[in-house]
C-alpha positions as CSV (number, residue, x, y, z in Angstrom):
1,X,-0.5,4.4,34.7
2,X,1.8,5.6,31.6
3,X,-0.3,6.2,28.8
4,X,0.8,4.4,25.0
5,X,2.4,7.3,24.3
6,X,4.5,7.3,27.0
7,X,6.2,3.8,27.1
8,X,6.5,4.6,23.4
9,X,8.7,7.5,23.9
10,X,10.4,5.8,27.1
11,X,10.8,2.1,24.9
12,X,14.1,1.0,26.0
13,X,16.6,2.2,23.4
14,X,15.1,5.0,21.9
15,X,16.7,7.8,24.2
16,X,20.4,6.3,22.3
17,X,18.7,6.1,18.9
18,X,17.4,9.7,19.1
19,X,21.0,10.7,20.0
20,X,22.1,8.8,16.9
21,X,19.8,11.1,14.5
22,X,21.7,14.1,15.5
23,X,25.0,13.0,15.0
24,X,23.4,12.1,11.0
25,X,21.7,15.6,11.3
26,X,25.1,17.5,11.8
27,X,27.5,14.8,9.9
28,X,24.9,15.1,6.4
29,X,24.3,19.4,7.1
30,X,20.2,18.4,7.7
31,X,19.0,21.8,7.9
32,X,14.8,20.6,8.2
33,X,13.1,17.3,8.6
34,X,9.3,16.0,7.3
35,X,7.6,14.3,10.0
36,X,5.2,12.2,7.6
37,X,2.5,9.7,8.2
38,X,-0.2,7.9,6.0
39,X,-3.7,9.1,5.3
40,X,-6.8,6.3,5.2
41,X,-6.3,6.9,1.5
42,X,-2.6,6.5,1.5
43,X,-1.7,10.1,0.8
44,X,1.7,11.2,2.8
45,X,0.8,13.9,5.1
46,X,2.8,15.6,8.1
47,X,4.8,18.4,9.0
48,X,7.9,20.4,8.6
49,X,10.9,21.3,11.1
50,X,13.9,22.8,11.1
51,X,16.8,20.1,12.5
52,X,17.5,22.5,15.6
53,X,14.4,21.5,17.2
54,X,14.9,17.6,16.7
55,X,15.4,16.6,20.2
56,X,12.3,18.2,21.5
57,X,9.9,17.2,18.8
58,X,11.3,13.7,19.7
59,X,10.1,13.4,23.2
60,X,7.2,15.9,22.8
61,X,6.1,15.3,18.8
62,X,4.1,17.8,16.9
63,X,0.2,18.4,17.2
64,X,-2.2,18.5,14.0
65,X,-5.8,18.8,13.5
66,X,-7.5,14.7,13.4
67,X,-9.1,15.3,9.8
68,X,-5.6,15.4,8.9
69,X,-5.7,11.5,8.6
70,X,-8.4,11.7,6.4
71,X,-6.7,14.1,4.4
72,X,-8.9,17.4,5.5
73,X,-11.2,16.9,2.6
74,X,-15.1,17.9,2.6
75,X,-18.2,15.6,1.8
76,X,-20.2,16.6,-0.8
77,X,-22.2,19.1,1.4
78,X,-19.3,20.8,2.3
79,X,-18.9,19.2,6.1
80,X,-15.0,17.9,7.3
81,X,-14.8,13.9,6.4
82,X,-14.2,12.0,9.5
83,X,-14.1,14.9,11.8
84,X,-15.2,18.4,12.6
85,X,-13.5,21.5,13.4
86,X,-14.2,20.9,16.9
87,X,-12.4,17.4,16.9
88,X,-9.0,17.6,18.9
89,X,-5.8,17.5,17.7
90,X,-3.5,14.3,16.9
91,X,-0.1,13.9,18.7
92,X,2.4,12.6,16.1
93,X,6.0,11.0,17.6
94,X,8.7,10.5,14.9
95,X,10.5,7.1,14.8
96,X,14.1,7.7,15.0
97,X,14.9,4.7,13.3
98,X,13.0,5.6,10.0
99,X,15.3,8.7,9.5
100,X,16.4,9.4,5.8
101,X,18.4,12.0,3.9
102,X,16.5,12.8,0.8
103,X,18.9,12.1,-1.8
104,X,17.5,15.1,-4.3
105,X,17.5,17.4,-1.4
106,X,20.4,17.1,0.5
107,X,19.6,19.6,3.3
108,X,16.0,17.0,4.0
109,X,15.4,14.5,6.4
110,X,12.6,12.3,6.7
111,X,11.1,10.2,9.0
112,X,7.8,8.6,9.6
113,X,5.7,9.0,12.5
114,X,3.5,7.0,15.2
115,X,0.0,9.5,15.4
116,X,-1.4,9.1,19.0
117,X,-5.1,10.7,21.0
118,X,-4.3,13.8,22.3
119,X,-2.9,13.9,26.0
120,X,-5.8,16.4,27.4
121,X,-9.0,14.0,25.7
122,X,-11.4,12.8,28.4
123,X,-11.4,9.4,26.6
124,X,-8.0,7.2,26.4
125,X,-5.7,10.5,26.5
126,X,-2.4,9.4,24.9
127,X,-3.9,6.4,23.5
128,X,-3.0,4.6,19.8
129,X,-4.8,7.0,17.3
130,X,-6.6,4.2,15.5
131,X,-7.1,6.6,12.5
132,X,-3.3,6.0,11.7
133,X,-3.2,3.2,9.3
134,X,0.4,2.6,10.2
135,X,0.4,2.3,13.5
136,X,-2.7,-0.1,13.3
137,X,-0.6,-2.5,11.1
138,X,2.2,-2.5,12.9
139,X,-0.2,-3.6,16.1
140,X,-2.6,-6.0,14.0
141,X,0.6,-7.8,13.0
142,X,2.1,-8.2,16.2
143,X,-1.2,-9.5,17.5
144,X,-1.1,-11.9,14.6
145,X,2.8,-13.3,15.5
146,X,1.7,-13.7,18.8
147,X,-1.4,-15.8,18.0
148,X,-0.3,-17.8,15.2
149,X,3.8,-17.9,15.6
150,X,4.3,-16.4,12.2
151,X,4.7,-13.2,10.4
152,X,3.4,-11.8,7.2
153,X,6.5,-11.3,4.2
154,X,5.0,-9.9,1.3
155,X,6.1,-8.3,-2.2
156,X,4.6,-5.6,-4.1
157,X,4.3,-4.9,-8.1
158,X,3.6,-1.5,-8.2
159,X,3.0,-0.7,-12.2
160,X,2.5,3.2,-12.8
161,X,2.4,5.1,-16.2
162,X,4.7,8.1,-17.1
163,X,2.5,10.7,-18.9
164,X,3.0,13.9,-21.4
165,X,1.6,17.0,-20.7
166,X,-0.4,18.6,-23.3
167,X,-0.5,22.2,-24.2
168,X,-2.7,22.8,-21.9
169,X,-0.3,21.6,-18.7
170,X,-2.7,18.6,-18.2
171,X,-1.5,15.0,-18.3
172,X,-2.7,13.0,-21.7
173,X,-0.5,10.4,-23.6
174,X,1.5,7.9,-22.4
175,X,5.6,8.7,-22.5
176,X,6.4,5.3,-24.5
177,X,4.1,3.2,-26.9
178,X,1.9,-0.1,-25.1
179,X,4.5,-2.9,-25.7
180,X,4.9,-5.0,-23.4
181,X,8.6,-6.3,-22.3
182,X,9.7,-4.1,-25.4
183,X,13.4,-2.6,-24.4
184,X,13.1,0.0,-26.9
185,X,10.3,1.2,-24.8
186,X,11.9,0.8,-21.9
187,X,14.7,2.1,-23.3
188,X,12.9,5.4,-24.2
189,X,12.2,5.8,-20.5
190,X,16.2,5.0,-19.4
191,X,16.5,8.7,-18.2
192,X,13.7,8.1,-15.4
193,X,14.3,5.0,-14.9
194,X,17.4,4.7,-13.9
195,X,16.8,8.2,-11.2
196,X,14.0,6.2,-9.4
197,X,16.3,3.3,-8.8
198,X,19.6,5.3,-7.8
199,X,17.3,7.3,-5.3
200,X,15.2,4.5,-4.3
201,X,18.9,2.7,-3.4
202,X,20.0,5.1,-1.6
203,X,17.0,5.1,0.4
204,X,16.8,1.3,0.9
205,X,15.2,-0.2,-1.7
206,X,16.9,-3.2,-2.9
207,X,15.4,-2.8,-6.7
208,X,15.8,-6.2,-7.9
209,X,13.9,-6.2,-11.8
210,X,12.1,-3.8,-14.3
211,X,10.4,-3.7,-17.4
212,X,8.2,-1.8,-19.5
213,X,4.1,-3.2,-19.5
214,X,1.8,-3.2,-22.0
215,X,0.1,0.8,-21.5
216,X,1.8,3.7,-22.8
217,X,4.3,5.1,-20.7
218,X,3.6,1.8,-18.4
219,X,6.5,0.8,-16.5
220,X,7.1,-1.9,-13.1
221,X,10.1,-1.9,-11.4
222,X,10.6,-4.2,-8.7
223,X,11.8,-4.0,-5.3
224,X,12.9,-6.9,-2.9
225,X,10.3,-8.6,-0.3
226,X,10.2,-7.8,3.1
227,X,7.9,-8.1,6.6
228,X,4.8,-6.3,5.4
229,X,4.7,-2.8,7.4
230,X,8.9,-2.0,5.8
231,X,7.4,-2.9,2.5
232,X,4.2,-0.7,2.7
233,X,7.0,1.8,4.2
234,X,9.0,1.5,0.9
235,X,6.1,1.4,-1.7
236,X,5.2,4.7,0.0
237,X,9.1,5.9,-0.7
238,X,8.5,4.4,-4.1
239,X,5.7,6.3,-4.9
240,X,7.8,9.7,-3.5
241,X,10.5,9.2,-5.4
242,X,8.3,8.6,-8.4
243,X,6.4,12.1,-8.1
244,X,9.8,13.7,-7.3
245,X,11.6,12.3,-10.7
246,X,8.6,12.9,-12.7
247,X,8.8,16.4,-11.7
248,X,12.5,16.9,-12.4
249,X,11.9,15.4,-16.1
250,X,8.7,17.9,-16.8
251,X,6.6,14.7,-17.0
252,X,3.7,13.2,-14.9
253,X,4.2,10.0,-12.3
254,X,0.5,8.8,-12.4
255,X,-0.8,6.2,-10.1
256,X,-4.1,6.3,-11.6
257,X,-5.4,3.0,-12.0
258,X,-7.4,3.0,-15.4
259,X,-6.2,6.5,-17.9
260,X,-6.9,4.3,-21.0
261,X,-9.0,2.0,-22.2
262,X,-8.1,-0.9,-23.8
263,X,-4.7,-1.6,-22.8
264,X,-3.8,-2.9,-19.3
265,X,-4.1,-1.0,-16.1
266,X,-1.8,-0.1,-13.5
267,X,-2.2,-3.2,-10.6
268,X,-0.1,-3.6,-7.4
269,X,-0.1,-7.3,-7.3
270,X,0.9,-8.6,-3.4
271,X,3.2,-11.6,-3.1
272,X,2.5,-12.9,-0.1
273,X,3.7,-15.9,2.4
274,X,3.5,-16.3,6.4
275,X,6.9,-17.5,8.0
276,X,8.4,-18.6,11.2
277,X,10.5,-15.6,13.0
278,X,13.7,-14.5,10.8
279,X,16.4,-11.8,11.9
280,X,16.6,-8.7,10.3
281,X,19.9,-8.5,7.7
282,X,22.1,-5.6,6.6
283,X,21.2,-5.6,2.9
284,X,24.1,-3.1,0.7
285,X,21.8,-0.9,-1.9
286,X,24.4,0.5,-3.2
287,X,25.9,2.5,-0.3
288,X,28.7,2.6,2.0
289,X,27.6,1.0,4.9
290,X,30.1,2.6,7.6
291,X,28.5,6.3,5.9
292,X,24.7,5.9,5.6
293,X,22.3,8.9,4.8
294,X,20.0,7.3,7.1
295,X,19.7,5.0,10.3
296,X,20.7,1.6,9.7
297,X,17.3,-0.2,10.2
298,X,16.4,1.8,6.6
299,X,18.5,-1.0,4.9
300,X,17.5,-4.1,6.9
301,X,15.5,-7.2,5.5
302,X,14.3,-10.2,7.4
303,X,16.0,-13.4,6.4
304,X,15.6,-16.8,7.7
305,X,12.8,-18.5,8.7
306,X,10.4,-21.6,7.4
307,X,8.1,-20.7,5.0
308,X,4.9,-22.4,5.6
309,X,3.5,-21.9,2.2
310,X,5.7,-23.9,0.7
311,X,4.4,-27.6,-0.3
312,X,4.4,-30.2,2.2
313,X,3.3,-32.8,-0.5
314,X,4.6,-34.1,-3.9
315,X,2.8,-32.0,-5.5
316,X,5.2,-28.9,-6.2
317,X,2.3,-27.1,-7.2
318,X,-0.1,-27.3,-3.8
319,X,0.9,-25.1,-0.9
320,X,1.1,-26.6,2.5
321,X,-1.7,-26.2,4.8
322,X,-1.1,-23.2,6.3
323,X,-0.8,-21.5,2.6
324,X,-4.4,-23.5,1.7
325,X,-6.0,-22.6,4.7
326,X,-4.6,-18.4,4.4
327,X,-5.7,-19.1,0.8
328,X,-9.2,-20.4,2.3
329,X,-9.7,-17.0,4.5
330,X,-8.7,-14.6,1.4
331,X,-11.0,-16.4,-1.1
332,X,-13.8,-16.8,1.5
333,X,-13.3,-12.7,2.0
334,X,-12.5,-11.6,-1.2
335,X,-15.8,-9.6,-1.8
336,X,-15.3,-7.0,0.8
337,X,-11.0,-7.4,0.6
338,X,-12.1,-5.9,-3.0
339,X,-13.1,-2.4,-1.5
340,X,-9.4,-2.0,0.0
341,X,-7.4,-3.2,-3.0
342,X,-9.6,-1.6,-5.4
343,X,-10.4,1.5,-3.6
344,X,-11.2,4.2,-6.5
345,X,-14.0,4.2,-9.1
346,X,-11.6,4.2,-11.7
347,X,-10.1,0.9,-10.3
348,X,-13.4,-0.9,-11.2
349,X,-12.7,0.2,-15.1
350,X,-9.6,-2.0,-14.8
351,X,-12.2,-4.9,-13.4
352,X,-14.7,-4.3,-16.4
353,X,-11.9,-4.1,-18.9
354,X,-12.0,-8.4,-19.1
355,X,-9.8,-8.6,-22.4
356,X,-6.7,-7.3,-20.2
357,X,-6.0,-10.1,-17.6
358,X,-8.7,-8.3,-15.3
359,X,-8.8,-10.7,-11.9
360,X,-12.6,-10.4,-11.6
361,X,-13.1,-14.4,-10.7
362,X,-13.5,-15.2,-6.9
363,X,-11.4,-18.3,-7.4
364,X,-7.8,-19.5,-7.5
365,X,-5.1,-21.6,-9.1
366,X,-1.6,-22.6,-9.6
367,X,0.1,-19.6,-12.4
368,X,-3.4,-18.9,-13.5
369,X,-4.0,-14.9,-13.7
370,X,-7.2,-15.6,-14.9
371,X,-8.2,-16.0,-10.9
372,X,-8.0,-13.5,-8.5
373,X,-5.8,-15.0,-6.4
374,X,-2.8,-17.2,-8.1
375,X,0.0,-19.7,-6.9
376,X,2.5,-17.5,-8.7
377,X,5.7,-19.9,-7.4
378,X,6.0,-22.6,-4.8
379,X,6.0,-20.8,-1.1
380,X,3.9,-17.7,-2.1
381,X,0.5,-16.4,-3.8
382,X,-0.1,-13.4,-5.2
383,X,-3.3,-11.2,-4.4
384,X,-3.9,-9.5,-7.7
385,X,-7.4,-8.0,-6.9
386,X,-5.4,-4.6,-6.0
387,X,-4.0,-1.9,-7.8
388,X,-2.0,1.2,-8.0
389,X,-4.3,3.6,-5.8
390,X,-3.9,0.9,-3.1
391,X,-3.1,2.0,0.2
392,X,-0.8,-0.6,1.5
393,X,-0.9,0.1,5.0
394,X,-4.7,-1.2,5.2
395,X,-4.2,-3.8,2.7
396,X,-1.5,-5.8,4.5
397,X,-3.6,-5.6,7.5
398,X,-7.5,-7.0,6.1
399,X,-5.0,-9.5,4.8
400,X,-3.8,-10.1,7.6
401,X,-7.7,-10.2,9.3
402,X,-8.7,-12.9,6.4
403,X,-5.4,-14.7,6.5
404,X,-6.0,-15.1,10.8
405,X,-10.0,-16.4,10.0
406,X,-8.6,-19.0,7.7
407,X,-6.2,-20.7,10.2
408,X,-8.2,-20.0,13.0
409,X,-11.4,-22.0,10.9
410,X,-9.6,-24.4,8.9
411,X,-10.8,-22.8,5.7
412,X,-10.9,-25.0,2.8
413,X,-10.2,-23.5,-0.5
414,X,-11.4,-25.7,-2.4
415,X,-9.2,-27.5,-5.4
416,X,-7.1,-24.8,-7.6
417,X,-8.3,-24.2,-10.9
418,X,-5.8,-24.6,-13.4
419,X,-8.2,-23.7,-16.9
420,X,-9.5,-20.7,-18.1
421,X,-11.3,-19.7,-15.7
422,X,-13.9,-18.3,-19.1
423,X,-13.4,-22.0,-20.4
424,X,-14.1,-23.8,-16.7
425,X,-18.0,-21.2,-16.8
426,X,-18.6,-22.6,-19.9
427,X,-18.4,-25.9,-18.7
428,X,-20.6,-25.5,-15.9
429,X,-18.7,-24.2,-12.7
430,X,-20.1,-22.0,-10.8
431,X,-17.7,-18.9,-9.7
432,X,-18.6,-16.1,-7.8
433,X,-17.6,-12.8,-9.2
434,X,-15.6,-9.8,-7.7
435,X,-17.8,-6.9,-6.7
436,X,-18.1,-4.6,-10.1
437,X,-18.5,-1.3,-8.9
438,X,-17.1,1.1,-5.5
439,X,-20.4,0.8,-4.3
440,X,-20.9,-2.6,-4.6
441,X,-17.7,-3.2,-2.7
442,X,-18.3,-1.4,0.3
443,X,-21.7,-3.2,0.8
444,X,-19.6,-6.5,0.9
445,X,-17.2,-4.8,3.4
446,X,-19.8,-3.8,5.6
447,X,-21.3,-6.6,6.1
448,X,-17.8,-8.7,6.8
449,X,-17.5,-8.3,10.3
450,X,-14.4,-10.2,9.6
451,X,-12.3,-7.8,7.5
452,X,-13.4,-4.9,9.3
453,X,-10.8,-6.3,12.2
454,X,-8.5,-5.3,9.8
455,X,-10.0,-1.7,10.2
456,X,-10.1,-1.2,13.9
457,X,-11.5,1.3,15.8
458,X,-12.2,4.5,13.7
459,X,-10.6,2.8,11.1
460,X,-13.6,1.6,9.2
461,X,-16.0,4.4,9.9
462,X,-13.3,6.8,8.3
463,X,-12.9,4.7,5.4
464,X,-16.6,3.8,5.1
465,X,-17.6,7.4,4.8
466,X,-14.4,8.7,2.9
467,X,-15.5,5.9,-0.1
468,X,-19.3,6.5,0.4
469,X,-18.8,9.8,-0.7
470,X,-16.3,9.6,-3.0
471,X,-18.9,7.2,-4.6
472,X,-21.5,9.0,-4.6
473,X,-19.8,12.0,-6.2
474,X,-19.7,10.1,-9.0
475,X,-22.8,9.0,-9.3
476,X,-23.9,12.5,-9.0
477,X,-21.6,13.5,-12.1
478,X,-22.6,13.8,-15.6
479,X,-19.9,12.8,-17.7
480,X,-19.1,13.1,-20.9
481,X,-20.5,9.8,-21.7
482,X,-23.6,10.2,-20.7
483,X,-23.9,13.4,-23.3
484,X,-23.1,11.0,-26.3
485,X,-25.1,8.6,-25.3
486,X,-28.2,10.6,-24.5
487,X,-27.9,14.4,-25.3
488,X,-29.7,13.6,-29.0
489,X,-31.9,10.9,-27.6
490,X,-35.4,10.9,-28.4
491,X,-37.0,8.3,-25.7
C-alpha cells in the first residue's frame, strides 16, 4: 500500500509541473532554491539547494532533524523542545507550484514544502508529519469542505512597527511619530513602503490599501482575501519581505506585538466568511502574465461562490445562519482560541492595555471593536483577539475546529451587542472576559477538547510544551520592574 508520501509525489500532474519549474529555473538564471516550511511558532525554516539538483529533491525531498519544526530550541533545563536527539529525521517534498523568484535576489527561488514521517519509522513510515502546521491546515480544511460544502476565505491585517536602532545596534524608537491615518507619517515611511508592495506584487500579493496606525513607526498595509492556507502562505511572504526591506534600509521590521506602552499594539485582525466552492482566478499584480518569476498558481485567487455570511434577513446588520452559528462556535471557544491568536507574553500587554481598543470582552456585535469578535461589513466578521506574533497556519485551522462545532451544534450566539461594551457592564450584563495572561490561556486550551482538533496529532503537545515553557521563563525572570517596585522596599 503507497504510503502519503508517495501518492503525494505520484498526484496526477505533478511529474508536468516539476518539469515546468526547470524551464523557470533556466529561463530566470535560478542558481539555488530555499525549501521552506512553518515552525509551530510560525518561524520559516528549511533548507538550501543549488537548482542543479531540482529534479531529484523533487521526487526524493530533503531530510532534517524533527525538532526542526519546533524550531530546535531548548527548555529551560537545557533538553530539545518537542524532540530529542534521538528522534528521526522529517522528510520535506517541495510543492512545485509554490515556486517563486525572489525579486531582491535574482539568482533565489523559493518554494514551500509538505514535511512528511520518515520512510524507515516503525510507526506510519511516510505518513503526514502532523508537526507541520501547513500541511495540517491544508488537510483540516479539506475535511471541513467535505463535511460542510464550504470553504474558509479569510483576510488578514497584519500591523507591524518600523524601528531605529540606537547606538548600541538594538532596536528602540519607532521610525515615524503615533498618528494615526496621518500621511505625513506615512509619508515619512514612503521609501519602505512602497519596496514591500513592489516585491510583495511581484510575488503575488494583490496589495489592495495602507496606512500609517497610531504607534510609532506603526504601519498596515493590506493585501487581498483569499482561501485561508494561500493567505497564511502570503502573510508568511509578507512578513519575509518585511525583514528583507528593513534590512536594506538599516532599520528594524518588528513583529513584536506590544514595544510601547500606551499607544496601540501591533494586531493581525482575521476577516473571515465560509463560501460555497469558487474557481481559482488569474489576478495581474503588476506582472506580465505570459513572463512570471514564478508558477502561475502564485497569482491565483478564488472567485465566485455564495457567501453564507451574508444576511438572509432585513436586517443588513445580522449574518445569515451559517455566519451566527460559526459566530456561536468562535464565541463559545474563544477562551482557549486566545492561546493561538495571542500566543506571546507580550501579546497579553496589548490585552491589559484597555485604553487602546484592546478586544478583551468574550462577546460580539455589528462594527463594535469594543468585542472580540465584530460584524466588520455584511458577509464577514473579523476575529480581532490575534495579533502580529500569530502563526497563521494554526489560527485558520482552530478556526476552522470552532467554526465546524458551531454548525455541527447549532450554536446560538446570542444577540450582538451594539454599546460599549464598558457601558453595557455598567448596566448589568454579564460578559465573560478573555484569558489575561499566557498561562491562563493555555489552561483554557487544554481543557477544550474542541480546539485541540485544530491541533492534531503532535500538534498540541508541541505547542503545549513550546508555550509552557516559554511561560514559565518568564515567570522565572526578574525584570526591571520588579527592581523599582521592590529593590527599596521595606515590608
Amino acid at each position: 500500500m503507497a504510503t502519503d508520501l508517495e501518492r503525494f509525489v505520484e498526484a496526477p500532474g505533478r511529474e508536468e509541473k516539476v518539469r515546468e519549474v526547470r524551464e523557470l529555473i533556466d529561463r530566470l538564471g535560478i542558481e539555488y532554491l530555499y525549501l521552506q516550511f512553518v515552525s509551530v511558532t510560525g518561524k520559516i525554516m528549511g533548507k538550501g539547494i543549488p537548482a542543479d539538483h531540482w529534479e531529484s529533491v523533487a521526487e526524493k525531498g530533503f531530510q532534517l532533524v524533527y525538532g526542526a519544526t519546533v524550531n530546535l530550541f531548548t527548555n529551560r533545563a537545557g533538553d530539545y523542545l518537542g524532540y530529542g536527539p534521538e528522534a528521526a529525521e522529517l522528510v520535506g517534498i517541495p510543492e512545485p507550484e509554490t515556486f517563486m523568484q525572489l525579486p531582491w535576489a535574482p539568482t533565489i527561488g523559493r518554494l514551500y514544502c509538505t514535511l512528511f514521517r520518515n520512510r524507515e519509522e516503525r510507526e506510519n513510515p511516510g505518513g503526514y508529519l502532523t508537526a507541520d502546521c501547513r500541511g495540517n491546515l491544508r488537510r483540516l480544511h479539506e475535511e471541513f469542505r467535505a463535511k460542510h460544502g464550504l470553504e474558509l476565505r479569510m483576510g488578514t491585517e497584519p500591523e507591524m512597527m518600523w524601528l531605529k536602532f540606537d547606538e548600541d545596534g538594538k532596536p528602540r524608537d519607532g521610525y515615524s511619530k503615533p498618528y494615526c491615518y496621518h500621511i505625513d507619517q506615512f509619508e515619512s515611511l514612503r521609501p519602505v513602503s512602497m519596496q514591500v508592495i513592489r516585491y510583495a506584487r511581484k510575488m503575488g500579493l494583490d496589495m489592495i490599501q495602507g496606512d500609517h496606525e497610531d504607534a510609532p513607526g506603526q504601519l498596515e498595509l493590506n493585501f487581498s482575501f483569499d482561501e485561508v492556507l494561500r493567505n497564511a502562505d502570503r502573510l508568511t511572504t509578507y512578513r519575509q519581505i518585511c525583514a528583507q526591506v528593513a534590512r536594506e534600509n538599516g532599520i528594524f521590521a518588528c513583529f513584536m506585538s506590544k514595544p510601547f506602552m500606551g499607544v496601540s499594539a501591533s494586531g493581525c485582525h482575521h476577516n473571515l466568511s465560509l463560501w460555497t466552492p469558487g474557481e481559482d482566478v488569474f489576478k495581474r499584480t503588476g506582472n506580465d502574465p505570459d513572463n512570471l518569476p514564478g508558477m502561475r498558481e502564485n497569482y491565483m485567487y478564488v472567485t465566485g461562490g455564495e457567501n453564507t455570511f451574508m444576511p438572509d434577513t432585513d436586517d443588513p446588520q445580522l449574518p445569515g445562519k451559517i455566519g451566527l452559528k460559526s459566530i456561536g462556535g468562535i464565541v463559545k471557544h474563544l477562551g482557549a482560541l486566545t492561546a493561538i491568536g495571542c500566543s506571546t507574553v507580550n501579546s497579553y500587554r496589548r490585552l491589559w492595555d484597555t485604553g487602546f481598543w484592546a478586544p478583551v470582552f468574550a462577546d460580539w456585535g455589528f462594527q463594535n471593536r469594543t468585542t472580540g469578535l465584530r460584524v466588520s461589513a455584511p458577509g464577514r466578521f473579523e476575529y480581532r483577539s490575534v495579533d502580529s506574533m500569530v502563526n497563521p497556519y494554526l489560527m485558520g485551522a482552530v478556526l476552522l475546529a470552532a467554526m465546524d462545532d458551531g454548525l455541527e451544534n447549532d450554536l446560538d450566539p446570542g444577540e450582538p451587542e451594539e454599546r460599549n461594551i464598558y457601558e453595557a457592564m455598567e448596566a448589568g450584563k454579564e460578559v465573560k472576559k478573555l484569558p489575561m495572561s499566557l498561562g491562563e490561556a493555555l489552561d483554557h486550551l487544554a481543557s477544550d477538547t474542541v480546539i485541540q482538533r485544530g491541533l492534531p496529532g503532535e500538534m498540541y503537545r508541541l505547542y503545549d510544551e513550546y508555550k509552557r515553557d516559554e511561560y514559565a521563563r518568564f515567570m522565572s525572570t526578574v525584570t526591571e520592574w520588579d527592581n523599582k517596585m521592590y529593590m527599596d522596599c521595606l515590608p
